[in-house]
N, C-alpha and C positions, 0 to 999 in steps of 0.2 A: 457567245462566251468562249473565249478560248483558255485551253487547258494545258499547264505544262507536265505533263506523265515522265516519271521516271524513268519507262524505256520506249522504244521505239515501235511505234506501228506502221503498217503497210495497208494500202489501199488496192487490193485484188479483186475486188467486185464481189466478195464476202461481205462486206459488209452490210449491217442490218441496223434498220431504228424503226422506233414505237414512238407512239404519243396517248397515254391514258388521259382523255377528255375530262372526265372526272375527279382525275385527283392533280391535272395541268403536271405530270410528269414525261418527261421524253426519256426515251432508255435508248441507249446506243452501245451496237456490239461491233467492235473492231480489232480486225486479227493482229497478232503478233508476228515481230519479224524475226524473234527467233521462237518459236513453239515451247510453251512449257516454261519460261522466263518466267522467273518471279521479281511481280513489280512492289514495290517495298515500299509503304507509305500510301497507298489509294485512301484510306479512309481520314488521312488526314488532309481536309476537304481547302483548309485555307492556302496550302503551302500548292497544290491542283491548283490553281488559279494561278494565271500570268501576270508574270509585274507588267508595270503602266506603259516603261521604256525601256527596249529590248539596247543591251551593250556588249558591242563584242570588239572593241578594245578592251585591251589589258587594262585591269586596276592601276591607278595614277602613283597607289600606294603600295610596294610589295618590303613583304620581309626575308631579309639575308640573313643567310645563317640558320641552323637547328640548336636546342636544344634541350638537354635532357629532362624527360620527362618526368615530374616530380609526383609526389600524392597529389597534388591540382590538377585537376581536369583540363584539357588544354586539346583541341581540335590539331588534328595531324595536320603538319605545312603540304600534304600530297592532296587534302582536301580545296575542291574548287568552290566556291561561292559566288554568287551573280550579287556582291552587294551593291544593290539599287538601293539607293539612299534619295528618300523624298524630295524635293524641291518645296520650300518655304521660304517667302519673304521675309525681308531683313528686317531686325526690329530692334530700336534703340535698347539698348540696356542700360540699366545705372553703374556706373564705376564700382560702388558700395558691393554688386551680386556679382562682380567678375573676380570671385573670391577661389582657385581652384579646388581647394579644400571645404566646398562647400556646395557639394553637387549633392544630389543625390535620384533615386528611383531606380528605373530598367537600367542596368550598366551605370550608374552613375551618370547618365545621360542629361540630366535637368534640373534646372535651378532657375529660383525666381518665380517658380509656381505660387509655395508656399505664399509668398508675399502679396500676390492680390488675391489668396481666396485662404486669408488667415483666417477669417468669423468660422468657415465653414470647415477647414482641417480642426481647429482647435476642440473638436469633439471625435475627434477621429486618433492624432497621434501625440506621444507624450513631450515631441521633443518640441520649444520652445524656440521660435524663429531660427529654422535652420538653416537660412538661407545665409547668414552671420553667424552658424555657430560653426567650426571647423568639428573634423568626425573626432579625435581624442577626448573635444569636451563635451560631446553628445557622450560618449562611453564612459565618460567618469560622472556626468546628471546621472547616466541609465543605473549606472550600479546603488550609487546614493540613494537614489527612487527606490530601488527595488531593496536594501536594504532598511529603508525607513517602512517599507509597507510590509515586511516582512513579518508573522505574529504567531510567535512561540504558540499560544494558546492551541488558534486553528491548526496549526502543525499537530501538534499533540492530539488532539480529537482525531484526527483521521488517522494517525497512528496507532492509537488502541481503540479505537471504535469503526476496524475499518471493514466493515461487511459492505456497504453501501459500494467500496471502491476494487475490491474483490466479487462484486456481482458487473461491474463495469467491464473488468479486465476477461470477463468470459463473453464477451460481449465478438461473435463471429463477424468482422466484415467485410464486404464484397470482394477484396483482395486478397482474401485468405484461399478463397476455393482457386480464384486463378493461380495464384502460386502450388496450389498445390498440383493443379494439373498441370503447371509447366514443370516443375519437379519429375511429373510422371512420364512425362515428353520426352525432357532430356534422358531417361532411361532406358527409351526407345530410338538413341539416335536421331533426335529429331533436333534440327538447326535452330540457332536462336534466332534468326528473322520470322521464325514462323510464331514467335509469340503474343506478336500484333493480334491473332487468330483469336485468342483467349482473351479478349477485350474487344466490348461491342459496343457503340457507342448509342444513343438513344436517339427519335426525331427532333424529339427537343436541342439536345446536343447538338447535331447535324447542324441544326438552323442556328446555333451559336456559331458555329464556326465558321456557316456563309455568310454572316454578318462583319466577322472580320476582317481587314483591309489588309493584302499580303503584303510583304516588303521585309526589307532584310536589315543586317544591322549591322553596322561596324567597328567590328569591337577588337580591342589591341588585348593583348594576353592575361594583362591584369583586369580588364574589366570582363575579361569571361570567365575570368576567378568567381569575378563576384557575382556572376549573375548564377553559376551552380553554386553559392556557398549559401547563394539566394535563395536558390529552390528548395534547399536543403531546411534551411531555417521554416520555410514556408511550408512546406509538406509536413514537421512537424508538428507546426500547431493545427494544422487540417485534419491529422490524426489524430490526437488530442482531443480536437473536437467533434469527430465523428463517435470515437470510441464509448465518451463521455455524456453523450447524445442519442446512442445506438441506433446512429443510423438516422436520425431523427431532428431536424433540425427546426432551432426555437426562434424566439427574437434576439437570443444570448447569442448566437452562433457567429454572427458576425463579429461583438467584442472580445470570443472567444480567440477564433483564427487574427485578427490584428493585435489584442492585447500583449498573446504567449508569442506574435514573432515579433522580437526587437530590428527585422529589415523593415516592415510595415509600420510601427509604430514609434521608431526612434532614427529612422531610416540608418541602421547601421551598416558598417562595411567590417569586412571579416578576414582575418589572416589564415586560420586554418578549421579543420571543420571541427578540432576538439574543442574549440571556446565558443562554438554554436550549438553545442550539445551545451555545455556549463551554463551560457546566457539560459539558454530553453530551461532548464532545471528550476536554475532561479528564479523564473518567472511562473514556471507551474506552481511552486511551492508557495509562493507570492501573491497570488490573484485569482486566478478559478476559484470556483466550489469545493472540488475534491483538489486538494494538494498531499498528496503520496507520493514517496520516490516511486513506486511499483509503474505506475502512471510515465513515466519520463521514462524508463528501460521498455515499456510496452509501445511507447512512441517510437522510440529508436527503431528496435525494430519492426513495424510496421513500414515504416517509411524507406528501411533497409529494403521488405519487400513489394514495392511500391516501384522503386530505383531497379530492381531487379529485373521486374518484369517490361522495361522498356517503358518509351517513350507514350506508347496511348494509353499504359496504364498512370501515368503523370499528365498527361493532358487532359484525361479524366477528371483527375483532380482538381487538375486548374479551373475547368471550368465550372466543375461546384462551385470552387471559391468567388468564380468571379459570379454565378449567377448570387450566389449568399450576401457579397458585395452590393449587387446591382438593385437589391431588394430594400438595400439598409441607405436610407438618405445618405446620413454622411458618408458612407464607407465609397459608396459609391466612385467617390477619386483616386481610393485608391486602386479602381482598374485601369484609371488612365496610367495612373503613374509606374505601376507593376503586374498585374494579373494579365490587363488584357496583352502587351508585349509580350509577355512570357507564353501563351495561349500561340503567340505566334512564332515565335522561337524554339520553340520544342518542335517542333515539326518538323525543322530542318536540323536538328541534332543526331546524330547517329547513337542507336540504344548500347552499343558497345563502351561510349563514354559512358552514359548513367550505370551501367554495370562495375566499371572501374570506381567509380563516385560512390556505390554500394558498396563494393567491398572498403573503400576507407574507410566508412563512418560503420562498418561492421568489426573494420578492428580498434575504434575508440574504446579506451576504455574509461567508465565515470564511475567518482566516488562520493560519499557525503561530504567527505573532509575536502572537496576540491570547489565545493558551491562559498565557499566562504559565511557561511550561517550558522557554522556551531551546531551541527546536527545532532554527530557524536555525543557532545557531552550534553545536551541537551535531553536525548532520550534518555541517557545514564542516569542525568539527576534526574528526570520524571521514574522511570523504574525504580530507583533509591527509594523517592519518596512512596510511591504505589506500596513497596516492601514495608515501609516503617507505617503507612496507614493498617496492611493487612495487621503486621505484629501489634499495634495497639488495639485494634477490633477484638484481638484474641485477649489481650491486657483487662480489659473492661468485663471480662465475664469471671477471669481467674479471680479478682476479690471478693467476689459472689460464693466459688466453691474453696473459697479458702473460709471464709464466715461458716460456711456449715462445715468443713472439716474441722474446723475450729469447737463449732459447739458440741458436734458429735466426739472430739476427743475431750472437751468439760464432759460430757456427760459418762463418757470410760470412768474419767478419772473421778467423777459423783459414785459409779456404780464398785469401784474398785477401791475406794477409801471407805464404801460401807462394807465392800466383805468383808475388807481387813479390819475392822471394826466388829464384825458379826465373826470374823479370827477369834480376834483379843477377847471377845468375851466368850467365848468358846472355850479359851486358854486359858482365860483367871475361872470359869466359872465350872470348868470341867463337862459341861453339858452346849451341844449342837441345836440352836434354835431349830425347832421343825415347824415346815408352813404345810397346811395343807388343812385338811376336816377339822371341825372342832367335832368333839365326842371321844367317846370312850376307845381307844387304841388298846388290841390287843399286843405285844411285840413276844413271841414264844418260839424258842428252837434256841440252837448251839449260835452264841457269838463267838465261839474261840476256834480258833485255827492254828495253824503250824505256824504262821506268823505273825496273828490277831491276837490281842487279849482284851478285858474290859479291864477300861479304867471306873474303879468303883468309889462315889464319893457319898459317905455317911454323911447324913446333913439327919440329925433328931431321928424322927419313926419315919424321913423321907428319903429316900435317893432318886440320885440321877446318874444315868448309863451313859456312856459314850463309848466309840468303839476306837480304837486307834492302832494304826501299826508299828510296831516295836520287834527290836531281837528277842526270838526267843530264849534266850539266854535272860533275859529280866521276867522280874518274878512278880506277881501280882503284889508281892509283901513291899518289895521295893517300888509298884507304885502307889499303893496306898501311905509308905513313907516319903514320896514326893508329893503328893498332893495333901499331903496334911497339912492345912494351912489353918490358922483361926477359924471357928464359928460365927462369928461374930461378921468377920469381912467377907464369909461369902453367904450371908444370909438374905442381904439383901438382891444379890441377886439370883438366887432361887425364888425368890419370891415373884419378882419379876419376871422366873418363868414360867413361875405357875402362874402368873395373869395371862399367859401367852395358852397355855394349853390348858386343854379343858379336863384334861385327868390325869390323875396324878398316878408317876412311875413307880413301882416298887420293883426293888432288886433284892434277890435274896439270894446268898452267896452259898455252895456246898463245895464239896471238896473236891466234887471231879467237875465242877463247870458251874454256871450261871442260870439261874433261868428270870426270868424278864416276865412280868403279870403287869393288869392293869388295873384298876378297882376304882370305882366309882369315886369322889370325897362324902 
């Protein structure tokens, strides 16, 4: 097996090797030719492996000219690559697939797949014979699609019912703790090639990656647009589905990561990385389970620190994806067509690019109003109505306590039309109904005061007392000349009060006051 190591080694008679019988491992230690060099990439085991055919002629193809570096990621012209490009036989093509607008997968590299293994894609991705469809009309189906399947309702439920998706969003995953110790790194002076350190790969892993066939790829500037605009789309929805998952992955996880990337599922190509944040939005809110904006800003970044931490923290990823793939019958093409490449092209990326790629899509910024779905008004009018249910809830009880304030004020007005009643006869009749014992009432002592007098009313050998406040300036003469009224009109109601009490009043009038007795009839 030979190996191609990133630096150079020397052969001084240092050198050491093992063979563990047991586990068929060989260990080989071999010194360096400058001491102390750090080799950059060891763990990434496919890119360690030698191409087939060694080329040391100049590329056939070179590019003239620089320039300027834009937000796209774009490999510096001072970088050298060995692109060793496979050898395959030639194969007729039909005139119909030599459509250049009609490529698609790793780099836009392939076409004509789709077309002998239709039965088997056509449960895999949404776009319909794309081998004939040019990319403008695949991106005006994708939008159509996604705004037909779009549904206020689900929207709404996870917007005010959203505990389910706030227990998701505290959901810690395995690239949180690295990030945070590389955080803690750089505060100590520590380089960023040493962050490879803080990403360990698994045996499992390992053996993923000596399964893949090394080899390189040759890509012109626009298609290495597309293939980070790719990763980018794709590390999304892997977030997404990890987050959502916790870590935990079902039979969903596969339609999860293909459905939420429109590079895997509608095989799109992308101008810049803010309408790959817009397409991802639209498609969470669209088809998972839990559709929440909160979900699409915790992807972002996520996948911000994903890009951050270098190249083995995304090759990690990839190859979850592709073992997730490798497990789901149909999905399974698409690692020929995008995972398993990408598995081998990260390898040979320099993490300074994914750093630069991290910070663009950390200064995207996303709105509701930019997904084209009417969010905005959409919450508004759900909250409106939420408001006008609460105020009728409260509507429904107030004619309840309006009936009893209603009766409680009849019955005021029952209790205050009989005072004034039990007034008026008071006042035609000169005498105060008294409630209380039936029996013989004694009433004895001074009614008269500085401002009291008795009004005294002669009715035959009977009287009735009442006491009332008057100026003292009026004279008892004067009220026995007000109340002199006929015998006759107020007989009857004395008599009436003598049905009311059980003994009869006599008042006997002297000259310095009143005195009040009761006597049996």
């Amino acid at each position: 097996m030979r190996l191609n190591l990133p630096g150079r080694v020397v052969e001084n008679g240092s050198e050491q090797g093992s063979y563990d019988a047991d586990k068929g491992i060989f260990t080989i230690r071999l010194p360096k030719e400058t001491p102390g060099q750090h080799f950059e990439g060891l763990n990434m085991l496919t890119a360690l492996l030698a191409p087939r055919k060694s080329r040391t002629a100049k590329p056939l193809v070179e590019e003239i000219g620089t320039s300027e570096v834009s937000e796209e990621v774009v490999e510096d012209d001072d970088d050298e690559f060995g692109w060793d490009i496979e050898q395959t036989p030639y194969e007729e093509v039909p005139d119909s697939a030599l459509n250049p607008q009609c490529y698609y997968g790793f780099g836009n590299l392939r076409s004509g797949v789709v077309q002998r293994l239709q039965d088997e894609l056509s449960e895999v991705i949404d776009v319909k014979d794309p081998d004939f469809t040019p990319a403008d009309e695949r991106r005006q189906r994708r939008l159509a699609a996604e705004l037909a399947k779009f549904d206020p309702d689900h929207y709404l439920a996870d917007f005010f019912e959203d505990e389910p998706v706030e227990q998701v969003l505290k959901y810690n995953p395995w690239w949180n703790d690295m990030y945070s110790k590389m955080k803690a790194s750089l505060g100590k002076s520590q380089k960023p090639e040493d962050h490879a350190a803080f990403v360990s790969f698994s045996e499992e892993e390992k053996y993923q990656l000596r399964k893949f066939v090394n080899k390189s790829y040759l890509l012109d500037k626009k298609a290495q647009r597309q293939v980070y605009y790719g990763l980018i789309d794709i590390l999304l929805a892997y977030c997404y589905e990890t987050r959502v998952t916790e870590g935990e992955q079902n039979v969903e996880s596969a339609w999860n990561v293909r459905k939420l990337s429109p590079t895997l599922c509608w095989f799109e190509s992308w101008t810049n990385v803010h309408e790959i944040i817009v397409s991802f939005a639209r498609r969470v809110l669209c088809y998972p389970l839990y559709r929440h904006f909160k979900l699409v800003t915790k992807a972002c970044a996520d996948t911000t620190k994903i890009l951050q931490l270098g190249k083995s923290a995304v090759l990690k990823c990839l190859l979850d994806i592709h073992k997730i793939f490798q497990e789901n019958d149909p999905a399974y093409i698409l690692n020929d067509l995008y995972i398993s490449d990408y598995c081998v092209w990260i390898q040979k990326t320099k993490s300074k690019r994914l750093s630069s790629l991290a910070e663009a899509l950390k200064e995207v910024t996303l709105t509701k109003a930019q997904l084209g779905l009417e969010l905005e008004e959409l919450e508004a009018a759900a909250l409106l109505v939420q408001k006008e249910e609460t105020l009728g809830k409260a509507g429904t009880a107030s004619p309840e306590s309006s009936e009893e304030s209603s009766e409680e004020s009849s019955e005021a007005e029952e209790s205050g039309s009989s005072s004034s009643s039990d007034g008026e006869n008071w006042a035609l009749g000169g005498a105060e109904p008294l409630r209380g014992q039936a029996g013989p009432i004694s009433l004895q002592g001074s009614l008269v005061a500085q401002n009291e007098s008795t009004l005294l009313l002669s009715v035959g050998g009977a009287c009735c007392g009442s006491t009332a406040l008057q100026d003292p300036a009026v004279s008892q003469g004067e009220l026995l000349a007000c109340s002199g009224a006929p015998r006759q009109q107020r007989r009857p109601l004395i008599q009436e009060l003598g049905d009311q009490l059980s003994s009869t009043l006599q008042v006997s009038t002297a000259e310095c006051g009143t005195e009040v007795g009761t006597s049996d009839p």
